[in-house]
C-alpha positions in Angstrom: 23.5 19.6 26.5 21.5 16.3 27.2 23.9 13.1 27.2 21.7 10.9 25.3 21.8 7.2 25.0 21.1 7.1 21.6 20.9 9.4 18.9 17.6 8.6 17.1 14.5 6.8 18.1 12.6 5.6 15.9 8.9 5.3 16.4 7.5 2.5 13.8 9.2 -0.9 12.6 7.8 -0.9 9.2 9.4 -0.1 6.0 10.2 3.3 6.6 12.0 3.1 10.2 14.0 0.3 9.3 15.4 1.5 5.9 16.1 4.8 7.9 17.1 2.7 11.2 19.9 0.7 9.1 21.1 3.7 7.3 21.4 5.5 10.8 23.8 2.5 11.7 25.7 2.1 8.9 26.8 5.9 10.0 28.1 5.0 13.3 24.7 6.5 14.8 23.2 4.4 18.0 19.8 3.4 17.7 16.6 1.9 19.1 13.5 1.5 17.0 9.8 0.7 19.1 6.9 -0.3 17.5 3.0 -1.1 19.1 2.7 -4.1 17.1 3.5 -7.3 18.5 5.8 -7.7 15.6 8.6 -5.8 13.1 8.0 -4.8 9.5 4.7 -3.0 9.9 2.1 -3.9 6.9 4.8 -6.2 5.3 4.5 -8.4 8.1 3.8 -12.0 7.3 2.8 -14.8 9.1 3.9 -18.5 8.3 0.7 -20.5 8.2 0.5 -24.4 6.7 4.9 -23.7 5.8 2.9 -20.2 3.6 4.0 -16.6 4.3 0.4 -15.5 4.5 0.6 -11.2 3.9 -1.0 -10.3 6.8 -2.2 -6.8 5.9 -3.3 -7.4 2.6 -1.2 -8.1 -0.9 2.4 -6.5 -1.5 3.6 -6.9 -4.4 7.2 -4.9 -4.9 7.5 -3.1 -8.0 9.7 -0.3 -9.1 11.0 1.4 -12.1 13.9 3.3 -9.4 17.2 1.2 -10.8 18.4 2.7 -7.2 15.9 1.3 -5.0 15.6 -1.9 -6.5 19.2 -2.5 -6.0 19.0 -1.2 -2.3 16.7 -3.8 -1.2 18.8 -6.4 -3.3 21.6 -6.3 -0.8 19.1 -7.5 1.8 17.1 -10.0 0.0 16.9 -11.9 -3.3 13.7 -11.7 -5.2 11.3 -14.7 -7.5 10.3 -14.2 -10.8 6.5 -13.3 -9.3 4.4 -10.9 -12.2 1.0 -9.7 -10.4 -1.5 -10.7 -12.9 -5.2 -10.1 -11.4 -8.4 -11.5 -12.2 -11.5 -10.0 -12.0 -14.8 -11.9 -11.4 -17.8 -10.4 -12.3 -21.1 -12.5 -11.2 -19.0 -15.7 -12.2 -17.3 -14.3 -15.4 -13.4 -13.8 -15.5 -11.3 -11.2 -16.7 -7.8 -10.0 -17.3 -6.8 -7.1 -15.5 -5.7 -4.3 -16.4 -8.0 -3.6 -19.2 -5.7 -5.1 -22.4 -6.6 -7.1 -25.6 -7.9 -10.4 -23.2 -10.3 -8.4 -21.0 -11.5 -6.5 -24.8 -12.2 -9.9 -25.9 -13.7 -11.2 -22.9 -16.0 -8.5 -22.6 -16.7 -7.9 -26.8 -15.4 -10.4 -28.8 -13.0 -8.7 -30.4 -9.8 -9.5 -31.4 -7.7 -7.0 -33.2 -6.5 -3.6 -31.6 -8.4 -2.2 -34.0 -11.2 -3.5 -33.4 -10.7 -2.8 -29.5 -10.4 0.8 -30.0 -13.7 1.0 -32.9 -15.7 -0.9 -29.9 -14.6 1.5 -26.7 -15.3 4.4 -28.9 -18.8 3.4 -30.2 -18.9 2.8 -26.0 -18.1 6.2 -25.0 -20.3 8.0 -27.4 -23.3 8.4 -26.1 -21.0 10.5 -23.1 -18.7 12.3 -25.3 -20.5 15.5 -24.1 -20.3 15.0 -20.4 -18.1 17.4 -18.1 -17.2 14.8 -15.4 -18.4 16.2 -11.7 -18.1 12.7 -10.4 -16.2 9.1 -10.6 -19.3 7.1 -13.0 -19.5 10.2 -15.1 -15.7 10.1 -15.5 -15.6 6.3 -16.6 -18.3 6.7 -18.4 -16.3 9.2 -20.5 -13.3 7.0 -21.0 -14.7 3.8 -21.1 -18.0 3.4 -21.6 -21.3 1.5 -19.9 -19.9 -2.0 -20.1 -16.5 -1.5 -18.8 -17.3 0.4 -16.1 -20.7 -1.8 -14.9 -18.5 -5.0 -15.2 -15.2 -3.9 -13.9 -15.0 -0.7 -11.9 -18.5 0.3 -10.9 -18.8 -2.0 -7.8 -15.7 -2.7 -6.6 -14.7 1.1 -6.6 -17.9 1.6 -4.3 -17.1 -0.8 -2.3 -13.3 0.4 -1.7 -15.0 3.7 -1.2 -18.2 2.8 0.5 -20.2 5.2 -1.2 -22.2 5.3 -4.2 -20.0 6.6 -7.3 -21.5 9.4 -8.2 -20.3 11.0 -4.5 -16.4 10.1 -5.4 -14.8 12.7 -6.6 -13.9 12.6 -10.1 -10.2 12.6 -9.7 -9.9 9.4 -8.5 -9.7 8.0 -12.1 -8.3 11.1 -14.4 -7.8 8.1 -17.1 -8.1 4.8 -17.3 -4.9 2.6 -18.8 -6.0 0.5 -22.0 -3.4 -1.3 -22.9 -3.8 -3.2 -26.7 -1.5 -5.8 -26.0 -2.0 -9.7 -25.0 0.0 -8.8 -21.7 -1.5 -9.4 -18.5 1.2 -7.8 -16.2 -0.1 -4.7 -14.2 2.3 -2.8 -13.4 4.6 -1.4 -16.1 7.7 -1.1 -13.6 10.5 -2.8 -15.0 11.7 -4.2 -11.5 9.1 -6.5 -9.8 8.8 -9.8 -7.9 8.0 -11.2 -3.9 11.4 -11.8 -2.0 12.0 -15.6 -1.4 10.7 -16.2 2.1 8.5 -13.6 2.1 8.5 -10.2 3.5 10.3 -10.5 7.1 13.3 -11.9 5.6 14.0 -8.2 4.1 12.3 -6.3 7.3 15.1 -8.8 9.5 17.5 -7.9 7.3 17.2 -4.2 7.7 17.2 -4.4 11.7 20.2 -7.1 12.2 22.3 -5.5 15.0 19.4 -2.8 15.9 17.7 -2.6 19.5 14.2 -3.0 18.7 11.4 -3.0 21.2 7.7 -4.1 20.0 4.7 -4.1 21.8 5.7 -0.5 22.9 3.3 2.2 23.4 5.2 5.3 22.2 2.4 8.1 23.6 2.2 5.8 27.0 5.9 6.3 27.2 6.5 9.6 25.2 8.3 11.8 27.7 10.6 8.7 29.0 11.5 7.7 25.0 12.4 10.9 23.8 14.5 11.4 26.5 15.9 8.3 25.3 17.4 9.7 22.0 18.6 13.2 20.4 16.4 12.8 18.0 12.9 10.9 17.0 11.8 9.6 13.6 8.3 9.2 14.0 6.0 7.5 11.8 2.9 7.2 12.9 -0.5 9.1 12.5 0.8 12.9 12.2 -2.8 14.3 13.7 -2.2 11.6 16.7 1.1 12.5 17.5 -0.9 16.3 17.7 -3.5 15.2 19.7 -5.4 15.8 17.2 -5.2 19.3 17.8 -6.8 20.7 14.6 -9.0 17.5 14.2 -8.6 14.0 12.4 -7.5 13.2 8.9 -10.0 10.8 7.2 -8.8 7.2 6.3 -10.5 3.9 4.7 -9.9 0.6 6.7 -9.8 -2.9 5.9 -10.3 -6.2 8.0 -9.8 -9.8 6.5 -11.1 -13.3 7.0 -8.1 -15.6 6.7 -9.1 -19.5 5.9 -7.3 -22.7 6.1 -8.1 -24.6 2.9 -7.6 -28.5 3.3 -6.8 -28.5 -1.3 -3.7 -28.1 -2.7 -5.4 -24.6 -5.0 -8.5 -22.9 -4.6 -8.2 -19.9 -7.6 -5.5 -20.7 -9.3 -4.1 -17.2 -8.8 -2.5 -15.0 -6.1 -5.1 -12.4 -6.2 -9.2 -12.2 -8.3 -11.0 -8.8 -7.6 -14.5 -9.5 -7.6 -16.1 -6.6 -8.8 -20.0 -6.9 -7.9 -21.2 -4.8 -5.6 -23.0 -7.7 -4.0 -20.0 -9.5 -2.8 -19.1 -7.9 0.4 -15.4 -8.1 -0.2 -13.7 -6.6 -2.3 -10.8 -9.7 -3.6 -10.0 -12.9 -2.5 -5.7 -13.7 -1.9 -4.2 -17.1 -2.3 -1.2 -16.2 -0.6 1.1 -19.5 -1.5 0.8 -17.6 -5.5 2.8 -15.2 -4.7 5.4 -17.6 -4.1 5.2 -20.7 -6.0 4.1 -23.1 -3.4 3.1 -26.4 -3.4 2.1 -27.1 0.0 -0.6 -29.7 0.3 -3.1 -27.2 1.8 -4.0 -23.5 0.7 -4.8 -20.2 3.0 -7.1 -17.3 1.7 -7.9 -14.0 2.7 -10.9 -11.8 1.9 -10.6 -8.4 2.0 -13.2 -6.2 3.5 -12.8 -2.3 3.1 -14.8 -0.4 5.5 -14.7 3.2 7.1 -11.8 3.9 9.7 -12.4 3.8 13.1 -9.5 4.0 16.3 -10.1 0.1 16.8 -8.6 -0.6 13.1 -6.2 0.0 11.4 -5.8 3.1 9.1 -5.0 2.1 5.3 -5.5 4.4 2.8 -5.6 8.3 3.4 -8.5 10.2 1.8 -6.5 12.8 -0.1 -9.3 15.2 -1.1 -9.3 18.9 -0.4 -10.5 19.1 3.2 -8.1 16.7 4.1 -5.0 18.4 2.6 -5.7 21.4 4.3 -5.6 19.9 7.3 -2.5 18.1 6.7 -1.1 21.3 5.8 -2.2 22.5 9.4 0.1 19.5 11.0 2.8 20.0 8.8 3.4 23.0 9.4 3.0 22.7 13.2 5.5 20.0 12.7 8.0 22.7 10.7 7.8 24.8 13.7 9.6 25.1 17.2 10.2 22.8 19.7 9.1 20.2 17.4 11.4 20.7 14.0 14.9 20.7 16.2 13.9 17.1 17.9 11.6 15.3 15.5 11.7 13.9 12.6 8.2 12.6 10.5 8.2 10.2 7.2 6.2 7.4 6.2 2.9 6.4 4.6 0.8 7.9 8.1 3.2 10.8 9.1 3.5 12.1 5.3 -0.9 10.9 4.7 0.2 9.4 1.5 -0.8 6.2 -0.3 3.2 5.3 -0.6 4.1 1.9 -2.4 7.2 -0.1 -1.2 9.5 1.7 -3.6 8.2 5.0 -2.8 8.2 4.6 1.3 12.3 3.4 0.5 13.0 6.3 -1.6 11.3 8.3 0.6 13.5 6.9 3.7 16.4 7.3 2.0 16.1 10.6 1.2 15.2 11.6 4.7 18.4 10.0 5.5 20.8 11.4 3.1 19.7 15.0 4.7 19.3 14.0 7.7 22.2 11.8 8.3 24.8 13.9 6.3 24.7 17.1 8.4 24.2 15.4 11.7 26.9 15.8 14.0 
């Protein structure tokens, strides 16, 4: 048998690797974790810019309702008080998001639950009748003209960047109306931004860990995983395949980060603005998220656009093409040589829109069986 240097590599510094790479050292395992970035902590990454942890790749906001994760990640890090409470701007109106009592009366007028639920029924009647074949025919059918013109219309075709009517209808079985004053979006019962940002809970996860960034794994591929016993990888699954059964579909974002010389520009860590006019899709103030009162502000636009090898690949396209191919790589994956030396988890190696909480549950699954009947 192989005398390994280590017993697991780990291919990717974000969330997933490091939960798994800590857990992996905790048990007495040795291990080195590479990343191609320039930097650990993957899409949690943040950058300090003007004394603000600017998120570098877009909002995260952790929320869970996992009792188990949320006190896992509290041994690393303690967390503010933050409550993600979005704005939508439509052509220069505000509203509350998600749709509650505020966004009813900002959009009708009225003010009683009752009146809230009279008004999106008289909305939906005139589509009562329709068998949803696409996305607008399925608001339409729970919501209603207004709500979905004002609110979901464009900024779902820009996310998607194509007209509604060629998303599937799935993308919105049902739409949340919540007839309460209460502007918080999620309804986890664990949420907040840890104090000083993202990196203090990434470093926290990798103390004592040899980590290497800047690495490219398929450059170095035969000389790594002869490295370690065993690799975690969690990167693109078709990549690692050489795209041997073709590429799963993603969409991409980029983002225009600004330097504001005022103290507050919007008032809020994140407005959506939903006209599909306005090339981006929401504006950050990133010093929100954490209270700040720096004397200047940075901002981020977000722009969604398809994926292409020269970005980076956000959100996986889940529909029915897609999943068959996944199932193609998975199972090539399940098979021999690969199953008895690699090991695959995370957001791009499982092609799943994973939040924080899920990509930690997810790790520490992986590492309660993995971990537990290693030798």
């Amino acid at each position: 048998m192989a005398d390994f240097q280590y017993d697991y590599l780990i291919v990717g510094a974000g969330l997933f690797g490091a939960v798994f790479a800590r857990q992996a050292l905790d048990m007495g395992k040795r291990v080195i974790v590479v990343d191609k970035r320039k930097h650990t902590g993957g899409n949690i990454f943040c950058e300090n810019i003007e004394g603000i942890n600017v998120h570098k790749y877009g909002a995260h906001i952790f929320h869970t309702s996992n009792k188990d994760v949320w006190e896992y990640v509290n041994q690393f890090v303690s967390f503010n008080r933050y409550v993600n409470s979005p704005i939508a701007n439509f052509r220069g109106k505000l509203y509350n998001l998600p749709f509650n009592m505020n966004t009813f009366y900002q959009l009708w007028g009225v003010r009683t639950p009752e009146e809230a639920k009279r008004k999106i029924a008289e909305e939906r009647a005139p589509y009562n009748d329709l068998e949803p074949s696409n996305l607008e025919e399925q608001a339409l059918f729970l919501g209603g003209k207004t709500l979905y013109e004002t609110l979901i219309k464009g900024y779902t075709e820009k996310q998607w960047g194509r007209p509604a009517t060629q998303i599937p209808s799935f993308i919105i079985k049902r739409l949340p109306f919540r007839f309460t004053f209460d502007n918080n979006y999620f309804n986890d019962f664990y949420q907040g931004i840890p104090i000083g940002g993202y990196n203090v809970l990434t470093d926290a996860l990798l103390k004592d860990i040899e980590v290497n960034v800047g690495v490219n794994y398929f450059a170095n591929k035969s000389h790594l995983d002869g490295l370690a016993e065993k690799v975690l990888y969690t990167g693109k699954i078709d990549e690692f395949f050489n795209f041997e059964y073709g590429k799963l579909e993603y969409r991409s974002l980029h983002f225009e980060t600004e330097i504001l010389d005022l103290e507050n520009f919007q008032g809020n860590a994140v407005v959506n603005y939903t006209a599909r006019e306005v090339p981006y899709t929401r504006i950050l103030e990133h010093k929100h998220f954490e209270f700040g009162n720096q004397k200047k502000t940075v901002i981020t636009k977000e722009y969604p656009h398809e994926y292409s090898k020269d970005n980076e690949p956000y959100y996986p396209i889940n529909d029915a093409p897609n999943q068959a191919l996944l199932s193609l790589y998975q199972s090539l994956a399940d098979s021999e040589p690969y199953a008895s030396k690699y090991l695959f988890g995370g957001r791009l190696a499982d092609y799943k829109y994973y939040d924080m909480d899920d990509t930690i549950e997810a790790a520490l699954a992986l590492s309660r069986r993995e971990l537990v009947t290693s030798k």
